[in-house]
C-alpha angles and dihedrals in degrees: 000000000000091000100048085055087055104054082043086048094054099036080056092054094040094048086047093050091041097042114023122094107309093012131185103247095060080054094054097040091047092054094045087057079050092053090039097048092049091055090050085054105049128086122285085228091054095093097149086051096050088041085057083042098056097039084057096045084053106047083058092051085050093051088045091059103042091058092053085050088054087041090055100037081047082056093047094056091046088058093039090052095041083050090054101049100039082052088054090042093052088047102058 
């Protein structure tokens, strides 16, 4: 079970972070336009600029979508825990 409140512990810091006012997410996803209009903007030729440029875009999609992973396997515990207790409350 303390394993389980931990996973729902870190998904609710990490949605907070992701999602409150300011979050996280709008941050990311205004970098990665940044990254994806300056690739736009670069020359066809730059190759060695518009590579750097992808590998970043992707290692923030990468962290984007860790954090939804954690944010999901936080809300499967949750419904795993509420179904345990409400067993054990029915149960009793």
């Amino acid at each position: 079970m303390d394993k389980k409140q931990a996973q729902i512990a870190a998904a609710r810091r990490t949605k907070e972070l992701m999602e409150g006012e300011g979050g996280l997410k709008d941050v990311l996803d205004r970098v990665e336009r940044s990254y994806l209009d300056a690739i736009v903007g670069t020359d066809v030729t730059d190759t060695a600029t518009r590579e750097a440029l992808y590998h970043r875009t992707m290692a923030l999609r990468d962290i984007k979508s860790m954090m939804v992973a954690l944010i999901s396997r936080g809300a499967g515990a949750e419904t795993i825990v509420r179904r345990l207790s409400d067993a054990r409350k029915t149960a009793a």
